[in-house]
C-alpha positions as CSV (number, residue, x, y, z in Angstrom):
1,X,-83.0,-22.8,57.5
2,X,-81.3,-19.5,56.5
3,X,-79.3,-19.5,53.7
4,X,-76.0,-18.6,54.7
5,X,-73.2,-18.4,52.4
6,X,-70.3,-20.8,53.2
7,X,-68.1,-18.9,50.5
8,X,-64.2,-18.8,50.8
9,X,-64.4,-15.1,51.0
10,X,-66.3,-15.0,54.1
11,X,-65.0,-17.9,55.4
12,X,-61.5,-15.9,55.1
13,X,-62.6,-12.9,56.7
14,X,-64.4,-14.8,59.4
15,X,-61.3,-17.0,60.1
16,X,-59.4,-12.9,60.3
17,X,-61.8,-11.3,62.8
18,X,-61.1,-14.0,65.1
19,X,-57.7,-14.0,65.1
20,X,-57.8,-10.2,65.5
21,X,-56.3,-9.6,62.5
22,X,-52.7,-11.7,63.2
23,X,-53.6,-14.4,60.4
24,X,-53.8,-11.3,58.0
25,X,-50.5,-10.0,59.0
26,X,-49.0,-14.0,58.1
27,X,-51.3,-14.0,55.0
28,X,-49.3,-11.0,53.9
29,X,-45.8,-12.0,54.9
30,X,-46.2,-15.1,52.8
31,X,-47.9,-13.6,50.1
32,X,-45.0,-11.0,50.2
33,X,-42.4,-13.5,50.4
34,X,-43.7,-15.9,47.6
35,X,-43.9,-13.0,45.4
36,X,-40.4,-12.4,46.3
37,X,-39.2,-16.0,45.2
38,X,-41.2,-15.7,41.8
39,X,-39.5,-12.6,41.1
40,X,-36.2,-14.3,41.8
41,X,-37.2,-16.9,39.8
42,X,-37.5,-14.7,37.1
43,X,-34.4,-13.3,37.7
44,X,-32.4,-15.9,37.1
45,X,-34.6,-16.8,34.1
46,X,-34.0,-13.1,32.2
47,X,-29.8,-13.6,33.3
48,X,-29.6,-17.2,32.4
49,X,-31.0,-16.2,29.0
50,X,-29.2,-12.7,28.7
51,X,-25.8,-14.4,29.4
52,X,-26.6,-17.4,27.0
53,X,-26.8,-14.9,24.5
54,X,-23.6,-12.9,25.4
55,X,-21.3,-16.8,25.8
56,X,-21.7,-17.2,22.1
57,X,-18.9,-16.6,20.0
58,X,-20.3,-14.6,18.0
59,X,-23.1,-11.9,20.5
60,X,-26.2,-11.4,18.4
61,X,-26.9,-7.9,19.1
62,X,-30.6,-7.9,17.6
63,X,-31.3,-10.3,20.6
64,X,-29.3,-8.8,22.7
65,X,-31.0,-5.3,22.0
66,X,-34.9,-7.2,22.6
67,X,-33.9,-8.1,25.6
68,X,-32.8,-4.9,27.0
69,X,-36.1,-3.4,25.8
70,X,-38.6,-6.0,26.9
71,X,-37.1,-5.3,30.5
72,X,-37.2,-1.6,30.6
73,X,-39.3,-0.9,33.0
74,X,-37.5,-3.1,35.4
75,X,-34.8,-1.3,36.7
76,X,-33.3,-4.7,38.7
77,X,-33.2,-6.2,35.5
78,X,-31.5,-3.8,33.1
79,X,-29.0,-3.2,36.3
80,X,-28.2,-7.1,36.3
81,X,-27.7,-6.9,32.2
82,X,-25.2,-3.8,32.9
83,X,-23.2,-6.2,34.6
84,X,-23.1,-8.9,32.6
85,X,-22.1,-6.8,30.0
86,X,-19.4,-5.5,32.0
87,X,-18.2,-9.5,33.2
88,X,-18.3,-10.5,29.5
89,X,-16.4,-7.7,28.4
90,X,-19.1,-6.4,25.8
91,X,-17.6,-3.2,24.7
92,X,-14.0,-4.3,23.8
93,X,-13.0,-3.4,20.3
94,X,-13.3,0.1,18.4
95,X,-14.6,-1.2,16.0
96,X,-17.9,-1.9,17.6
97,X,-19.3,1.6,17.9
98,X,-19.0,1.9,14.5
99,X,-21.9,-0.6,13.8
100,X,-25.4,0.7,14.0
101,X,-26.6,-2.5,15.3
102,X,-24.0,-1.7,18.5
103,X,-24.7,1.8,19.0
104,X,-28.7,0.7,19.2
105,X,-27.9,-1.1,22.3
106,X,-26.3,1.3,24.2
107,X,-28.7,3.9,23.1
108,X,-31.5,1.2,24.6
109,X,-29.8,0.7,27.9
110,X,-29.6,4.4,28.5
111,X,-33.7,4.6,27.4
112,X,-34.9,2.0,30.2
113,X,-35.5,3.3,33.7
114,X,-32.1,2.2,35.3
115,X,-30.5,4.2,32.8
116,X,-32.2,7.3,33.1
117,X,-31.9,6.9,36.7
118,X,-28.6,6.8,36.5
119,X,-27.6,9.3,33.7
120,X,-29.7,11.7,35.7
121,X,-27.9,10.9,39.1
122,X,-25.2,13.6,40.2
123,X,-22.7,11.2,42.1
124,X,-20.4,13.0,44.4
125,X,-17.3,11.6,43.5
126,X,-15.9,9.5,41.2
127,X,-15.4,6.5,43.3
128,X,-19.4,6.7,44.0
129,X,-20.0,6.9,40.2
130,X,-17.8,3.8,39.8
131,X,-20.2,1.6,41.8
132,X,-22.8,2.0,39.0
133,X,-22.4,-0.5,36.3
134,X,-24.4,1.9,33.8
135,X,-22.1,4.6,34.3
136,X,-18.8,2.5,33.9
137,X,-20.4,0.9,30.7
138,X,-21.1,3.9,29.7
139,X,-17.8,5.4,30.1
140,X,-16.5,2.4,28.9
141,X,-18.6,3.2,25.3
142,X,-17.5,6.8,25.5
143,X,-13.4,6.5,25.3
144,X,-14.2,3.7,22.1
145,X,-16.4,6.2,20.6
146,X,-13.9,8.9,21.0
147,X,-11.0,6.8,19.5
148,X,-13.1,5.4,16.3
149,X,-14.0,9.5,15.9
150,X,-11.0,9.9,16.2
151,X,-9.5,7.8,13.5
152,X,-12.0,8.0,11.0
153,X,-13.7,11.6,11.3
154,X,-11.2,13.4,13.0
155,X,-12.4,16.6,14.1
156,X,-11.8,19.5,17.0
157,X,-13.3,18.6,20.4
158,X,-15.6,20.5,21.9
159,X,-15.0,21.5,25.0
160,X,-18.1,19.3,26.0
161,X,-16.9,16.7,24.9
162,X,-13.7,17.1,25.8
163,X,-14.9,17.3,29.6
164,X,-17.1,13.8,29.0
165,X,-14.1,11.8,27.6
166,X,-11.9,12.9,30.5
167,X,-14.7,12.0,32.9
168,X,-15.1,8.5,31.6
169,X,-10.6,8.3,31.4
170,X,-10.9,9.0,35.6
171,X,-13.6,6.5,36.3
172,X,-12.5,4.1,34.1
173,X,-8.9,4.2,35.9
174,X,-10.5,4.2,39.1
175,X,-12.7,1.3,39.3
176,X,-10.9,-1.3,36.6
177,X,-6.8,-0.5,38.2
178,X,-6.8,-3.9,39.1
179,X,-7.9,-5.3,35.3
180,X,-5.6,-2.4,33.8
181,X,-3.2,-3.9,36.1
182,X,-3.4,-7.2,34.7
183,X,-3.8,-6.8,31.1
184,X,-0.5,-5.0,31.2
185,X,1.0,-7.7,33.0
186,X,0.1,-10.3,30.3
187,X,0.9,-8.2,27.6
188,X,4.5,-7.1,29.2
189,X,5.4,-11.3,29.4
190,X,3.3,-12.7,27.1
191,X,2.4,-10.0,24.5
192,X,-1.9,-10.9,24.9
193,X,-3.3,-7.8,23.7
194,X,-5.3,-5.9,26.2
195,X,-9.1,-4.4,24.9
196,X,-8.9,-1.3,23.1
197,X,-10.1,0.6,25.9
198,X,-7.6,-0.1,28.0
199,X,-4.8,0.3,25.1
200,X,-6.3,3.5,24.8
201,X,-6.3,5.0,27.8
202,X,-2.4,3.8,28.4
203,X,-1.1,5.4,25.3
204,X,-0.9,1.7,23.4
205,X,-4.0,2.4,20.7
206,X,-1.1,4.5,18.2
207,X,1.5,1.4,18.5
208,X,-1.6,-1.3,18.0
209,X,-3.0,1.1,15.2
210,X,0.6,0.6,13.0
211,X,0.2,-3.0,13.9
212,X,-3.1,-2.9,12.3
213,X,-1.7,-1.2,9.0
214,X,1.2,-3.5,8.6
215,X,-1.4,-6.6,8.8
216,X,-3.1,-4.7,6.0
217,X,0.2,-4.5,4.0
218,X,0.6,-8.4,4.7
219,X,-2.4,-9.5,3.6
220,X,-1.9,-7.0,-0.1
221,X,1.9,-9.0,-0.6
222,X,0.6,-11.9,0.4
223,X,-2.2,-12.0,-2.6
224,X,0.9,-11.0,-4.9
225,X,2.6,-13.8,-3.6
226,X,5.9,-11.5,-2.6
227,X,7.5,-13.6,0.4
228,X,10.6,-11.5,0.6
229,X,8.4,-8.5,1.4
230,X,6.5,-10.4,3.4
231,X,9.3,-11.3,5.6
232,X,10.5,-7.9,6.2
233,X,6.7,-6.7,7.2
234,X,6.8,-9.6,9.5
235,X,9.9,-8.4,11.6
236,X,8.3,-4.7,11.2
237,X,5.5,-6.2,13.0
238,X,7.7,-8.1,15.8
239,X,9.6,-4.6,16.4
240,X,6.6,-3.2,16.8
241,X,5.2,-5.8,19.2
242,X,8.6,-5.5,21.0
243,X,7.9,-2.1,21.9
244,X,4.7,-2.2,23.1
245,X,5.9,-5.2,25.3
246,X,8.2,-2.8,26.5
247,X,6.2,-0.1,27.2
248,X,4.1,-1.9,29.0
249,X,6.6,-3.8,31.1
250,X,7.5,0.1,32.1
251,X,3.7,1.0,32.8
252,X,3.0,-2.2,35.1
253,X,6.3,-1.4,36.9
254,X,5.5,2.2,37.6
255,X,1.7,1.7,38.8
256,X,2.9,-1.0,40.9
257,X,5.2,1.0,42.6
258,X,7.6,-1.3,43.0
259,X,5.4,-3.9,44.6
260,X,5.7,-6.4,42.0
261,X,4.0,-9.7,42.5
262,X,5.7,-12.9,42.8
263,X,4.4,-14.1,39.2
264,X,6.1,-11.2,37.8
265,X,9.5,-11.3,39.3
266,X,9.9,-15.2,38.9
267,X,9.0,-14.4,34.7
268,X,11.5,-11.3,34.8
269,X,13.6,-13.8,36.6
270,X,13.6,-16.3,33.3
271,X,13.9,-13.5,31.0
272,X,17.2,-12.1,33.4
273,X,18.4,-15.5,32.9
274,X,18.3,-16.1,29.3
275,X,19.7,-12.4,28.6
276,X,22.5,-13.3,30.4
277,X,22.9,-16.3,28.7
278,X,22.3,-14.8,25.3
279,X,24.4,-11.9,26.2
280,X,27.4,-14.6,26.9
281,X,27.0,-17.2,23.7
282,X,24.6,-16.0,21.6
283,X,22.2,-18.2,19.9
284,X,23.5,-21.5,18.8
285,X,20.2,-22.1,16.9
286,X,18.9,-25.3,18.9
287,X,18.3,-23.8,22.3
288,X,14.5,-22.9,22.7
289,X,13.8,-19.1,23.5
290,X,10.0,-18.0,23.7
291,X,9.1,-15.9,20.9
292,X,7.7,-13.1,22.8
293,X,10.5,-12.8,25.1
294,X,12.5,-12.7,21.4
295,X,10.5,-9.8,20.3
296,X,10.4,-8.1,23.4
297,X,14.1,-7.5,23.9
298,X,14.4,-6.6,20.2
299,X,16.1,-9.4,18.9
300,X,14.0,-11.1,16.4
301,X,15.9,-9.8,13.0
302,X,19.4,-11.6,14.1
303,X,17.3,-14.6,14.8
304,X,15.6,-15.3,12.1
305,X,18.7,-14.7,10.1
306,X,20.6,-18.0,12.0
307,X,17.5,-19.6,11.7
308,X,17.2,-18.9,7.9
309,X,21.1,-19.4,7.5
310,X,21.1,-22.9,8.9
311,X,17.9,-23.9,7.2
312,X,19.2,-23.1,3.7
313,X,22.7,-24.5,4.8
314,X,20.9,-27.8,5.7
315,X,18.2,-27.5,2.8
316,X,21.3,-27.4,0.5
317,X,22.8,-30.7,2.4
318,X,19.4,-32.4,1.6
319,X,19.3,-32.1,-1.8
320,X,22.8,-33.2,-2.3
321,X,24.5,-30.0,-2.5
322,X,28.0,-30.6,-0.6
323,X,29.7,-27.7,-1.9
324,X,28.9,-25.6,0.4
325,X,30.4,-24.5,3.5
326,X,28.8,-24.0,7.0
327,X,27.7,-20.2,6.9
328,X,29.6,-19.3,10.1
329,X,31.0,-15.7,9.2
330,X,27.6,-14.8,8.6
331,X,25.9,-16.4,11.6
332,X,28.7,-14.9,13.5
333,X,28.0,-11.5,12.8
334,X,24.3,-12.2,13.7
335,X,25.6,-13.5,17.2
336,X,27.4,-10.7,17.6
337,X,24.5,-8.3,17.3
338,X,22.0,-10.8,20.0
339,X,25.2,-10.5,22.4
340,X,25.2,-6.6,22.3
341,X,21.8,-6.2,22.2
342,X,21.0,-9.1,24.9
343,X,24.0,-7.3,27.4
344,X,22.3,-3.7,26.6
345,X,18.9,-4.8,27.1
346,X,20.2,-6.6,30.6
347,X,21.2,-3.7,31.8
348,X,18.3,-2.2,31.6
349,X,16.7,-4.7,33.4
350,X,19.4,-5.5,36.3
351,X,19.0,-1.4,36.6
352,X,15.0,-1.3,37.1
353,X,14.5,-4.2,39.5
354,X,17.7,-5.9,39.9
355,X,20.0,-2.8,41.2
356,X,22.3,-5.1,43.3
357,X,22.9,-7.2,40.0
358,X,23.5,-3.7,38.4
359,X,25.9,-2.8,41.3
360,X,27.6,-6.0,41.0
361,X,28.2,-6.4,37.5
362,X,29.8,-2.3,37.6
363,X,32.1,-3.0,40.5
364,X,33.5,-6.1,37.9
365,X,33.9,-4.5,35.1
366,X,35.7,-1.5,37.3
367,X,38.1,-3.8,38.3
368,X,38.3,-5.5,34.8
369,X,39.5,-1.9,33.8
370,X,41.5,-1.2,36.5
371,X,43.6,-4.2,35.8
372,X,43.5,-3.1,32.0
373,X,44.7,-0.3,32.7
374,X,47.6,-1.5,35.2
375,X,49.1,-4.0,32.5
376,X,47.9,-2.7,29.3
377,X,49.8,-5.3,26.9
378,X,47.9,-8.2,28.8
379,X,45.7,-10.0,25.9
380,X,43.5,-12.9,26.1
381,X,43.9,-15.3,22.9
382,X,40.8,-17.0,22.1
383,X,41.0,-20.2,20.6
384,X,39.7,-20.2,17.1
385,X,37.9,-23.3,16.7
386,X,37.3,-25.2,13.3
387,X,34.0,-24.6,11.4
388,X,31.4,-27.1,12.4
389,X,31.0,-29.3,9.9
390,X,33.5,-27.8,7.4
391,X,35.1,-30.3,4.7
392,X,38.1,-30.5,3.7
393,X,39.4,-31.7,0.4
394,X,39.5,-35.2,0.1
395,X,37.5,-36.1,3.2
396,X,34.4,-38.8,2.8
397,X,32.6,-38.3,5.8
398,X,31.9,-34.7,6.8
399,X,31.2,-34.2,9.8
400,X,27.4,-31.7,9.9
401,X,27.0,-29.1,12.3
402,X,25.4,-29.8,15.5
403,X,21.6,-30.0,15.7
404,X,19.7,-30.0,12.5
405,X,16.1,-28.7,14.2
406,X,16.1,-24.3,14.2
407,X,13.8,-23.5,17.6
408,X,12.7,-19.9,18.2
């Protein structure tokens, strides 16, 4: 009996000659397609992990920087941790690329094969460039850099690197208009402060930078327990918020190009509104306003004074004090000022996306001064109405002013 070898092997290869070589073809399609579903696997393993560590509140940039290393020789890998840094908004504050510990990332991303790849890569415009989530990270890195230089070392650009920080400015406002888009939006009616990068390249860094300095200030009068300076460097900070509200309400508007969205007009619709009521009565002190619609229209100062008026008038009334009167010379001339400045301000507004308001309103008050004009001793008496609240001598029970609770 011959000794013939019943081995897998040459089992295998027997099995492959007589099937002239189509079992080999399957064999390799399945071992092709398993290996495919490992690497997958794997996939989703590194990104599960890699986003784990970018979720916590708190990044941990040592881990963050092993993980970009032990993958650098897979470029599908680093590519996929390019965009989860991009989704998770990595590179959002100055600040960071002044920390070694943040810098070493970056700096590890650009050593792994994607990155050289793509540093290396010529793209032939800037929408192509914009595809590649190493280059938008990295331009993304490249205008924080430029600003924290900027601010701490300032020094003469280099015509080098005056050319890079432009080039990451035009793909950077090509391939995130739609984010830029947004964050203005929320900062324009809600004042949410959009990432440094995009405060930079909007011309919002300098107004956020005084912001910045006036917390400082704060935080100093606030160890030396001085509340009256305090106060003041509070409004400061609400005019200053004001204005970048503004500013931005005037970018989003202009980049839109008068295509607003529905969301938008139906919030500038509420803030017509109130204006116009504002502009009418004033503040009585118990209506609700949203602060941030109060500090974008400027009118914070006036309302904290009511608000500060009535709550000594009524801190007074608590503790027994009856002598005094109901402040309403003072809270008058406050009113006045939120009137003026609510009419002016909705003006501005009926003119920029209300223009048959505007129209309206002008072809009034022509006629209101036509008239004027045609009867000029014409006067309206207004009907001065008691003090809310004021006591006269002898009476028992005063009556208090309306509404005890001060809403801003």
């Amino acid at each position: 009996m011959s000794g013939a070898c019943n081995c897998p092997m040459t089992v295998l290869s027997t099995l492959l000659k007589a099937d002239g070589m189509g079992l080999a073809e399957r064999l390799s399609e399945w071992l092709l397609r398993r290996r495919e579903r490992q690497e997958e696997r794997n996939m989703r393993q590194v990104t599960a992990y890699f986003g784990s560590l970018l979720k916590k509140r708190r990044a941990d940039a040592g881990a963050i920087l092993q993980s970009v290393r032990d993958y650098r020789d897979c470029p599908e890998v680093t590519r996929k941790q390019a965009e989860l840094l991009l989704e998770h908004r990595f590179f959002r504050y100055v600040y960071q690329t002044g920390y070694p510990e943040w810098r070493a990332v970056m700096d590890a991303l650009k050593e792994t094969r994607y990155g050289m790849r793509e540093g290396a890569a010529i793209p032939r415009s800037v929408k192509e460039a914009a595809e590649s989530p190493m280059l938008r990270l990295a331009a993304q890195y490249k205008v924080l850099e430029h600003e924290y230089t900027r601010r701490n070392a300032p020094q003469p650009l280099s015509p080098e690197a005056q050319a890079e920080r432009d080039a990451a400015h035009r793909l950077l406002n090509c391939c995130m208009r739609e984010g830029d888009l947004d964050a203005l939006k929320r900062l324009a009616l809600k004042g949410e402060k959009p990432d440094d990068s995009v405060a930079i390249r909007h011309g919002l860094a300098e107004g956020y930078r005084r912001l910045e300095e006036l917390s400082r200030e704060w935080s100093e009068e606030m160890r030396g327990d001085n509340h009256t300076v305090m106060e003041q460097i509070e409004l400061r900070e609400a005019d200053e918020r004001g204005k970048l509200m503004r500013q931005a309400a005037a970018l989003y508007e202009r980049k839109t190009g008068g295509r607003l969205p529905g969301d938008y007009l139906e919030a500038v619709k509420a803030e017509r509104a109130l204006l116009h009521g504002l502009a009418r009565h004033g503040w009585d002190g118990q209506r609700e306003v949203p602060k941030e619609t109060v500090e974008k229209y400027g009118l914070t100062e006036d309302f904290a004074g009511i608000a500060r008026l009535r709550w000594d008038y009524h801190l007074s009334e608590d503790n027994g004090d009856l002598s005094r009167d109901y402040p309403e010379a003072a809270i008058g001339r406050h009113n006045r000022a939120i009137r003026e400045r609510a009419a002016k301000e909705l003006a501005g507004l009926e003119a920029r996306l209300f223009p048959e308001k505007a129209a309206s309103r002008e072809r009034k008050a022509a006629h209101l001064r036509a008239d004027n004009r045609a009867s000029p001793t014409v006067s309206v008496g207004r009907e001065q109405k008691e003090p809310p609240g004021k006591r006269q001598a002898g009476e028992t029970d005063r009556r208090k002013p309306p509404g005890r609770r001060i809403r801003m």
